[in-house]
TORGU-499901 format. One record per residue (C-alpha): x, y, z. Coordinates in steps of 0.25 Angstrom, whole numbers, padded with zeros to 4 digits, always signed. Last residue first. Example, Ala and Ser with C-alpha at 12.3 -4.5 7.8 and 13.67 -1.06 7.14 Angstrom:
2
+0055-0004+0029
+0049-0018+0031
REM end
This chain:
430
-0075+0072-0005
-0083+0086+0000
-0083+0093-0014
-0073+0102-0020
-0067+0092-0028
-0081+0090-0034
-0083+0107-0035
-0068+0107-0040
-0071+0097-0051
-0083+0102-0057
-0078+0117-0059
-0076+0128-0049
-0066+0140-0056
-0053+0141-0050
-0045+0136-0063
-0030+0137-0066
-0026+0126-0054
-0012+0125-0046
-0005+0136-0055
+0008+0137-0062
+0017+0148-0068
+0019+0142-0083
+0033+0137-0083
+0043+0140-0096
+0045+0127-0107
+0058+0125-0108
+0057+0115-0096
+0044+0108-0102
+0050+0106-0114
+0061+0096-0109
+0051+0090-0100
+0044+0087-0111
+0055+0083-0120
+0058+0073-0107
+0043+0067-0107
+0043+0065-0121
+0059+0059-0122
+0053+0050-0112
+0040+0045-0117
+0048+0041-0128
+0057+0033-0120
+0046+0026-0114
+0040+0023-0128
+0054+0016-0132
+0054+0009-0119
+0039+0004-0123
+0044-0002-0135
+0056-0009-0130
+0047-0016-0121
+0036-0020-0131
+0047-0024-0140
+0052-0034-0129
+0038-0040-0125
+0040-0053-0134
+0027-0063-0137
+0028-0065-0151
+0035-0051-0155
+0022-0045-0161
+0013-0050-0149
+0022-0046-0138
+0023-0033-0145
+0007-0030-0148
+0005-0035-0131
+0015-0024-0127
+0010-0015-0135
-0002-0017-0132
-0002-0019-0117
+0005-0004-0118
-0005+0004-0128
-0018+0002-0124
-0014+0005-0109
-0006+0015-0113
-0017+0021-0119
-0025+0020-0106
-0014+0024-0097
-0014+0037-0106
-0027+0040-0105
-0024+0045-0090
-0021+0057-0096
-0033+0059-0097
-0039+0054-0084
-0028+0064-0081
-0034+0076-0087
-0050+0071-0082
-0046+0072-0065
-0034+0082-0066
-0045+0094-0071
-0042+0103-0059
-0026+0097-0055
-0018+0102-0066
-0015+0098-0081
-0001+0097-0079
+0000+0094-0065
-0012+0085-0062
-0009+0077-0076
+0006+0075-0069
+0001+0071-0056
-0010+0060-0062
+0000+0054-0071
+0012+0053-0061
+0007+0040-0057
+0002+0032-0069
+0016+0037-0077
+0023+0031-0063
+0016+0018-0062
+0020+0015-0076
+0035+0019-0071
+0034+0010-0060
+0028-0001-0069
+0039-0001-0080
+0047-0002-0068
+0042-0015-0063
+0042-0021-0079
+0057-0020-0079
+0061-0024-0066
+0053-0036-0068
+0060-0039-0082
+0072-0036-0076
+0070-0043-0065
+0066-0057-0069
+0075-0058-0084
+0073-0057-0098
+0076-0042-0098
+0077-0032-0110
+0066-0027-0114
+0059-0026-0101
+0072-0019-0097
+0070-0011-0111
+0057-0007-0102
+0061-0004-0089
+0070+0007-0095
+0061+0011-0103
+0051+0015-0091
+0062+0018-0083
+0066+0030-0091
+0050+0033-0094
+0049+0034-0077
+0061+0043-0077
+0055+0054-0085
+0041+0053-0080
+0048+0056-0066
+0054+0068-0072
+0041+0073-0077
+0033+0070-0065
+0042+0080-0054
+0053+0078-0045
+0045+0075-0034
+0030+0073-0035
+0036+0063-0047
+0042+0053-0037
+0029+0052-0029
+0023+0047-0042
+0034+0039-0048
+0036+0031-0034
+0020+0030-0031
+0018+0025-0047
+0029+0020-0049
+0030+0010-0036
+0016+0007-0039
+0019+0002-0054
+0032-0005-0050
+0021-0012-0038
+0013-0017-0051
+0026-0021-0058
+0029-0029-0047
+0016-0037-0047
+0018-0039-0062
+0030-0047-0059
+0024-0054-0050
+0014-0060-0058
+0025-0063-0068
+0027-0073-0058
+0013-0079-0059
+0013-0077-0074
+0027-0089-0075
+0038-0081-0080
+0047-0081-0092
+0053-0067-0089
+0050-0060-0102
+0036-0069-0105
+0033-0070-0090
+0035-0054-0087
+0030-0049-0099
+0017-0058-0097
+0013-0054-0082
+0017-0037-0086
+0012-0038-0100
+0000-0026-0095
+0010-0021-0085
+0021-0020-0096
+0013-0013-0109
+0003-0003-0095
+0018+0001-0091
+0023+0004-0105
+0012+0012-0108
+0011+0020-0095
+0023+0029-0100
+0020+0031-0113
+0006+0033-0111
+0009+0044-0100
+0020+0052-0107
+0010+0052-0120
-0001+0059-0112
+0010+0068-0104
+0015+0073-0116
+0002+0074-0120
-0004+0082-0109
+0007+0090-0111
+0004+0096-0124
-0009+0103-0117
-0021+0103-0126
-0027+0090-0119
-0027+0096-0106
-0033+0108-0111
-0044+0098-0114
-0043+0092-0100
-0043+0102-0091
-0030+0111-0087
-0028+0116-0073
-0017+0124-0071
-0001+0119-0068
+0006+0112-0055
+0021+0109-0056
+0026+0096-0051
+0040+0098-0049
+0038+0108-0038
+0037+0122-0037
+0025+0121-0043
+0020+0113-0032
+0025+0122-0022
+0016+0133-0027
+0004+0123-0029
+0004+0122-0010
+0007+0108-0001
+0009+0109+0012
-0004+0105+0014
-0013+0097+0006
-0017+0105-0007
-0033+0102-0013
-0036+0111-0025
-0050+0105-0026
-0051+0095-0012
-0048+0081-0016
-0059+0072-0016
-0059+0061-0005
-0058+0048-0006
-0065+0038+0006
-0077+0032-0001
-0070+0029-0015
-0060+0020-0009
-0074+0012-0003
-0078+0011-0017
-0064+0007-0022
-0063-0006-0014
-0079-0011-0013
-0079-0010-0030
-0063-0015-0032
-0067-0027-0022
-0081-0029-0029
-0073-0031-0044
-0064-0040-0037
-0073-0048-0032
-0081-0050-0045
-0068-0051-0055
-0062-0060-0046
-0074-0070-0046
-0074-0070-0061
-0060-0074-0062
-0061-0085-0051
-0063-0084-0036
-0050-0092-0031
-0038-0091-0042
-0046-0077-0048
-0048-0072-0033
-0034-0075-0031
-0029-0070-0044
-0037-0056-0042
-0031-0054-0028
-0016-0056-0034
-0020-0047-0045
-0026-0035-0034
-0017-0031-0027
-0002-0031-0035
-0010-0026-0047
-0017-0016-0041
-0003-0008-0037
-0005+0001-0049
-0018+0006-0044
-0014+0010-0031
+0000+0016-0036
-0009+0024-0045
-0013+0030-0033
+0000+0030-0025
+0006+0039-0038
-0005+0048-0039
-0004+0052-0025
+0010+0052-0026
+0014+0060-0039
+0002+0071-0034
+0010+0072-0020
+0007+0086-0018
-0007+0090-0027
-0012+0077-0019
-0026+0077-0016
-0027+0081-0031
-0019+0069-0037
-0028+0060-0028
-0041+0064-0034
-0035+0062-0049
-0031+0050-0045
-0042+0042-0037
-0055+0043-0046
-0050+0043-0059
-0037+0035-0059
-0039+0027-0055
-0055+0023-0050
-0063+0028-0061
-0053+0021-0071
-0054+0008-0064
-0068+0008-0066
-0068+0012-0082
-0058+0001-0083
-0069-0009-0076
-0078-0005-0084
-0068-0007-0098
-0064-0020-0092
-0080-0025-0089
-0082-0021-0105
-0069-0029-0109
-0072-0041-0100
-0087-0041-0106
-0083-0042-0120
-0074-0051-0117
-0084-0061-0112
-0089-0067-0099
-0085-0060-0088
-0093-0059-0075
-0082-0056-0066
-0078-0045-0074
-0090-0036-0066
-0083-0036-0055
-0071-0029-0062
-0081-0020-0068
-0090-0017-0055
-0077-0013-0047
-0072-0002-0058
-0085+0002-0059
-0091+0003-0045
-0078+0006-0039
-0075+0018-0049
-0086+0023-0047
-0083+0025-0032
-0071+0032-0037
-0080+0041-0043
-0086+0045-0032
-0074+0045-0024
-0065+0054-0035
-0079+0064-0033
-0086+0067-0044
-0090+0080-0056
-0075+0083-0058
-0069+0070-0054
-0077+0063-0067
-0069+0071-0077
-0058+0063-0070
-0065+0051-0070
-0068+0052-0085
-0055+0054-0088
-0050+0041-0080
-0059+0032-0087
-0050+0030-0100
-0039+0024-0090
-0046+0015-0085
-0054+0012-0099
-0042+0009-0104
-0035+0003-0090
-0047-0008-0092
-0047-0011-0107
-0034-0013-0107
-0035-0024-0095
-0049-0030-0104
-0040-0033-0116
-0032-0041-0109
-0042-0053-0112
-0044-0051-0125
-0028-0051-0126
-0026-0066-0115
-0037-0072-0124
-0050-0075-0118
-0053-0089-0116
-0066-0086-0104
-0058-0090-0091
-0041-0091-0098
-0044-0076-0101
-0050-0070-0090
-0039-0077-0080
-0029-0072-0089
-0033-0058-0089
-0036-0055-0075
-0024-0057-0070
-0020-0045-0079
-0030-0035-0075
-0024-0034-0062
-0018-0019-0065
-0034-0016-0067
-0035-0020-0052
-0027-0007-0051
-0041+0000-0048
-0042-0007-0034
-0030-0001-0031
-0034+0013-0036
-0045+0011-0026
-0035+0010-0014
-0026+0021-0019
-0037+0031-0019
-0042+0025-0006
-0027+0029-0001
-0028+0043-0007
-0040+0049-0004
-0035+0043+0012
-0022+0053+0008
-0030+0064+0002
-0043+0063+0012
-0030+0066+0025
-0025+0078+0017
-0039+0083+0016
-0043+0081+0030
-0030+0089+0033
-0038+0101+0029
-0032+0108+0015
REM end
């Protein structure tokens, strides 16, 4: 490949990064809620509502996109994504009923969707058959790091501008932001290698390359759900803690919300430090082993949560749920790419990417059902949480367990040379 290409992988990969930070607005959500809820007497659960809403219909997008990337361009559809994602969060600015909040949520979910990880990750993870862990980890690292960015700017503008007004600029930021991202990303080429790099050393490596499967043969492979119930578990715990993050932290600790403010800005920088730290990690010595070690400090970060009533336990505690959060998020594109293979990456990992969205449900839930049953007490939810961790555990090593009984198929890069949709789009000057 021309050096041109290994310069339009790296810019690719910076405005990539930039719009995936205007997509982790959605991280913000919380600051949002009270202000919403104190303006028109909404109650703090009506109100939260919308934040599921959002990563549902986030997530739920992300399959379109990829079916999407075989008829489009990643910047045409990350141009899209602008209009939507910036128009909806605009849009809020004029608010007046639930019913509206929750329709504007969903709109403004579909955006975000479009954005990350549908326009961005799946073009990133092929510009990057070498440093897949990487790519994908600095990516979701972008979106991850929203929090830190954007809340503080959000409570300004709310504090100054008011609610409404926040809504409105924020909304044409995001829009001017990711459409001027959109100008300056390439398409990677169909097969694209940088130099140096070749599939034979790939299979020699920890990360082993496999054919192309689509969707439906997908579905019929008994990994996929391996990796289906690996993912939910893995992310659940993370969405429970950083949707209770600001209340865990003052009801455990006994904190004002400013300083449990802080506390959820460490837990965004836990989530990036996962997700580049896991990610580039896992090109290394391989995704499985790194799934293994992430669960282990999954639990153990949650009987900490368990058990502490003190600052830095408790902080500690909800800092490494995050990296190991960040790290499910980051290795999800990679692994997807080398199971299923590269070809049909876009619509398998929007997929797969399903598993945010019932963990999603299932996480604030539980979390929110506990705190309820015990009369405001998080400990169970905890303990609960740890338990699931440990079950992703034994699942994760039975199936390395079975993996290495089981004898290697020879490998290939892809299994089809026949032009389809998305090679002619991959194909096509970027």
């Amino acid at each position: 490949m021309s050096k041109s290409h290994e310069t339009q992988r790296w810019v690719t990969l910076v405005f990539c990064l930039l719009a995936s930070l205007c997509a982790g607005f959605g991280y913000s959500w919380s600051v949002l809620l009270k202000p919403m809820g104190e303006m028109f007497d909404w109650s703090a659960s009506a109100v939260s509502l919308s934040f599921t809403l959002l990563i549902v219909f986030a997530a739920s997008t992300s399959i379109f996109t990829g079916k999407a990337l075989q008829y489009a361009q990643p910047r045409t559809l990350l141009l899209l994504g602008a209009v939507v994602f910036g128009a909806g969060i605009a849009c809020l600015g004029f608010v007046d009923s639930l019913g509206m909040l929750y329709g504007l949520s969903m709109v403004s979910g579909v955006g975000l969707g479009i954005i990350y990880p549908g326009a961005t990750m799946t073009n990133l993870v092929r510009y990057f058959p070498d440093k897949r862990g990487l790519a994908s980890g600095l990516l979701a690292a972008g979106y991850g790091i929203g929090p830190v960015v954007w809340a503080p700017i959000t409570v300004a503008l709310i504090n100054n501008l008011g609610l409404m007004w926040a809504f409105r600029i924020m909304g044409m930021l995001f829009f001017v932001l990711v459409a001027f991202c959109s100008r300056l990303v390439t398409t990677a080429p169909y097969g694209y290698a940088p130099a140096g790099y070749t599939p034979e050393v790939a299979r020699k490596s920890k990360t082993q390359v496999v054919e192309d499967k689509d969707w439906k043969d997908m579905l019929k492979s008994p990994v996929f759900y391996v990796l289906f119930i690996l993912f939910t578990i893995g992310t659940t715990s993370g969405l429970m803690v950083i949707g209770h993050a600001s209340p865990i932290a003052q009801d455990v600790l006994g904190i004002s919300a400013e300083a449990a403010g802080t506390v959820v800005s460490y837990l965004a920088i836990g989530m990036v430090v996962g997700k580049i730290g896991w990610g580039a990690l896992s090109d290394r010595v391989g995704r499985y082993p790194v799934f293994v070690a992430m669960l282990v400090m999954a639990a153990i970060a949650l009987v900490v949560l368990w058990r502490g009533d003190t600052y830095l336990p408790v902080v500690l505690g909800i800092c490494a749920v995050g990296v190991c959060y960040g790290g499910f998020l980051a290795l999800m594109s990679p692994i997807v790419a080398e199971t299923f293979g590269n070809k049909n990456l876009g619509i398998n990992f929007g997929i797969m990417f399903l598993t945010v969205a019932l963990a999603a449900y299932v996480g604030p839930r539980l979390a929110a059902s506990v705190l309820e049953a015990t009369g405001g007490d998080y400990a169970w939810a905890f303990i609960i949480a740890a338990i699931i961790s440990a079950a992703g555990l034994v699942l994760v090593v039975g199936y390395m367990l079975a993996r290495r009984k089981t004898p290697a198929k020879p490998e290939v890069e892809t299994s089809a040379r026949r032009m389809d949709p998305v090679e002619k789009v991959e194909t096509s000057k970027a």
